[in-house]
C-alpha positions as CSV (number, residue, x, y, z in Angstrom):
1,X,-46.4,-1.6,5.6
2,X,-44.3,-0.5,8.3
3,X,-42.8,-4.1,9.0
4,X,-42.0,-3.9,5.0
5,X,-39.9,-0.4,5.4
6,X,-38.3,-2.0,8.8
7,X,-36.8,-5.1,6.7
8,X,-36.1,-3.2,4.1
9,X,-33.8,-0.4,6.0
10,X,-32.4,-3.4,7.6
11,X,-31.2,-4.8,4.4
12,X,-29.8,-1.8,3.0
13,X,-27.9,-1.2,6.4
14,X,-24.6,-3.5,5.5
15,X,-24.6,-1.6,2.1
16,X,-23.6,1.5,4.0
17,X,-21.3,0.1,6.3
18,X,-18.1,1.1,5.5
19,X,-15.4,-0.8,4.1
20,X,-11.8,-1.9,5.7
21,X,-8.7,-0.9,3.4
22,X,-6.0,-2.6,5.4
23,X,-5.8,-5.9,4.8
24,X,-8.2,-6.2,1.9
25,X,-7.8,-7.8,-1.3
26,X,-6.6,-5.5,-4.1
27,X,-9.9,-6.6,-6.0
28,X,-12.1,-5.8,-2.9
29,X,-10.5,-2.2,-3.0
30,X,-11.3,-1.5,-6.7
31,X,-15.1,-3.5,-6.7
32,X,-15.3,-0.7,-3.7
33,X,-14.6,2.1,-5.4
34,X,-11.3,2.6,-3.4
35,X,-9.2,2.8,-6.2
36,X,-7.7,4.7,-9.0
37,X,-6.0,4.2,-12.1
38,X,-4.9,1.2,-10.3
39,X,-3.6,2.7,-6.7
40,X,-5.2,2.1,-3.9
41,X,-6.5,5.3,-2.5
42,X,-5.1,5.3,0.8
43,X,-1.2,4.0,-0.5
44,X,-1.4,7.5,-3.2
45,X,-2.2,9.2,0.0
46,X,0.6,7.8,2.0
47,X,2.8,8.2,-0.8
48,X,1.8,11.7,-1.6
49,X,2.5,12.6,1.9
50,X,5.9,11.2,1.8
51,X,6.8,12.4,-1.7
52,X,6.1,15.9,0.1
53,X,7.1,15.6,3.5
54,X,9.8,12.7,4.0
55,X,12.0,12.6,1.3
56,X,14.7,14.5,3.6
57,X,13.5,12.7,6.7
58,X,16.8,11.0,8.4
59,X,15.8,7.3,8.1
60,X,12.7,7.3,6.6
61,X,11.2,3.8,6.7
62,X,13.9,2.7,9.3
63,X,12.2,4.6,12.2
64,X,9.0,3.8,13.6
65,X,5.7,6.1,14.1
66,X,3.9,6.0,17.0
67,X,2.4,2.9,17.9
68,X,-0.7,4.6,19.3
69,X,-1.0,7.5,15.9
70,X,-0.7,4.6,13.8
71,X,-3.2,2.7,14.9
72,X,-5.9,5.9,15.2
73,X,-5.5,6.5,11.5
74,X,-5.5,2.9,10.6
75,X,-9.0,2.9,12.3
76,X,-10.0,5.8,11.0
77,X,-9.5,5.0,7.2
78,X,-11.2,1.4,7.9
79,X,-13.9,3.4,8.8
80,X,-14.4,4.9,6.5
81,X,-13.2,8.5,7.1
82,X,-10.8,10.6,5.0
83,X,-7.7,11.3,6.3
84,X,-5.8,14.6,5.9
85,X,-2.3,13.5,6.6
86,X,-0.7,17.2,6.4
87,X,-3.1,17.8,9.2
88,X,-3.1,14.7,11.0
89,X,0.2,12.5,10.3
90,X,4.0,12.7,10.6
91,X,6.6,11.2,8.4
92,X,7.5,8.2,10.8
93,X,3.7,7.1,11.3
94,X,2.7,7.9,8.0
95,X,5.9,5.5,6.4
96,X,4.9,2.8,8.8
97,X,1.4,2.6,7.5
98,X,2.5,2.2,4.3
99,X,4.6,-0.9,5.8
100,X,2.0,-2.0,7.0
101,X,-0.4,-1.7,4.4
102,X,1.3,-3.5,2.0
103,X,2.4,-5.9,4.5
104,X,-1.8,-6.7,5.1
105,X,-2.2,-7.8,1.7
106,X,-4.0,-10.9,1.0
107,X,-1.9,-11.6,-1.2
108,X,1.7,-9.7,-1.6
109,X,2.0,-7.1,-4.6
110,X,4.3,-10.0,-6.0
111,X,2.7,-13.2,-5.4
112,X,4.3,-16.6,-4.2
113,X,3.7,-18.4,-7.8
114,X,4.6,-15.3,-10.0
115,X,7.8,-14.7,-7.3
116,X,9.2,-18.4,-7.6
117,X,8.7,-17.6,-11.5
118,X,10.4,-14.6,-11.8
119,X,13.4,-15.5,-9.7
120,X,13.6,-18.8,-12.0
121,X,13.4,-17.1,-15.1
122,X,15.7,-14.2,-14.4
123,X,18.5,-16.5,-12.8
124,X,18.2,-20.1,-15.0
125,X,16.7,-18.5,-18.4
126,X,18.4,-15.1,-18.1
127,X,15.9,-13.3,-19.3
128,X,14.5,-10.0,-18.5
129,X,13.3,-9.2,-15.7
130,X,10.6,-6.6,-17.8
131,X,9.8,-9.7,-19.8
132,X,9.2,-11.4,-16.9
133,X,6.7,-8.9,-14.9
134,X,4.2,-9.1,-17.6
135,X,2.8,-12.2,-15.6
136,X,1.7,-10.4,-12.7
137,X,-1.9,-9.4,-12.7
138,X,-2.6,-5.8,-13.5
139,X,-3.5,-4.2,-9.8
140,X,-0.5,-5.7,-9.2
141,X,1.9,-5.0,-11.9
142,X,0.5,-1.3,-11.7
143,X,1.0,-0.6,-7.8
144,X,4.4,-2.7,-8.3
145,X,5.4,0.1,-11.0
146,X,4.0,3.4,-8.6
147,X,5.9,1.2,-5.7
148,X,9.1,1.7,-7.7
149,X,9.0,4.7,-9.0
150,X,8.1,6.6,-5.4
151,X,11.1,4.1,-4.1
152,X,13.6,5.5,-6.9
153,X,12.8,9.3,-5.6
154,X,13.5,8.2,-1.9
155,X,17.1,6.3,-2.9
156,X,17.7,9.7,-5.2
157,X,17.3,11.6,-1.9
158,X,19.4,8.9,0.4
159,X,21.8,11.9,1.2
160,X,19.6,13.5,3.5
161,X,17.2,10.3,4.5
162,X,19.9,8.0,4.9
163,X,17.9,5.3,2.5
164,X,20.1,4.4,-0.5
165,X,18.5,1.3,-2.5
166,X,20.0,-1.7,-0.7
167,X,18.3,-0.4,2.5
168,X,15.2,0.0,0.7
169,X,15.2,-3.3,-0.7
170,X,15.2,-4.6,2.8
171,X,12.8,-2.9,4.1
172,X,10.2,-3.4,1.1
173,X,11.5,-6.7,-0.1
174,X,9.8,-8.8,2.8
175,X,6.7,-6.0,2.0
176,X,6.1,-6.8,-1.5
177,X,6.9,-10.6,-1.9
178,X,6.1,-12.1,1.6
């Protein structure tokens, strides 16, 4: 009987283990419960943070975060802890984790296949490009959408943070199409 409860605490063992968020598959995230309405919890974290603390932030996205401060949250949130970014981040690490994040993907928010696609249809069809996102999977198409939106308020600040849209787009161009 004891052998029995032995095996059987070992088995259960990987079911606790916590699970990475960086560089996991956007279906991995949601099977794991690290998901909602679509988002990925840890990029509405990030985002939330920025939303709050970084939309005046001279060159937000252009500087970098500490090397070392971006890799100790990294490492704590694929462990499995929660991270308070008002308490533990800053605007420069916080903005490259969300580089680096979507940058991890398995596979980009835009995919190669749908990419080649949408490019095609929007330069040689001319049609648009609305039309055209309906092929993206869901996870995608919704983070794509939140992506936008949060990248719209930052431009609508570029004043003060020094990010106007062409800046943005080449920043998160290489981060959401790889």
């Amino acid at each position: 009987m004891g052998a029995s409860a032995s095996v059987s605490l070992c088995v259960s063992l990987p079911e606790l283990a916590p699970r990475c968020v960086f560089g996991v598959a956007l279906e991995t995230l949601r099977e794991d419960g690290q998901m909602v309405c679509g988002i990925p919890l840890v990029l509405r974290d990030m985002v939330e943070f920025l939303n709050k603390n970084g939309m005046h932030h001279r060159g937000l996205f252009r500087l970098c975060g500490s090397v070392v401060r971006t890799r100790q949250l990294r490492q704590r949130w694929d462990s499995g802890e929660r991270v308070d970014l008002e308490h533990d981040g800053d605007v420069p690490t916080v903005a490259s984790l969300l580089k680096l994040f979507l940058r991890e993907l398995p596979v980009p928010v835009v995919p190669e296949p749908q990419r080649k696609q949408l490019l095609f249809q929007v330069t040689e069809v001319n049609q648009s490009l609305r039309e055209n996102l309906c092929c993206l999977p869901d996870d995608n198409l919704i983070i794509l959408s939140y992506l936008i939106h949060f990248l719209s308020r930052v431009a609508a600040h570029s004043q003060s943070n020094h990010m106007p849209v062409e800046n943005l787009a080449t920043i998160f161009g290489p981060c959401i199409f790889q």
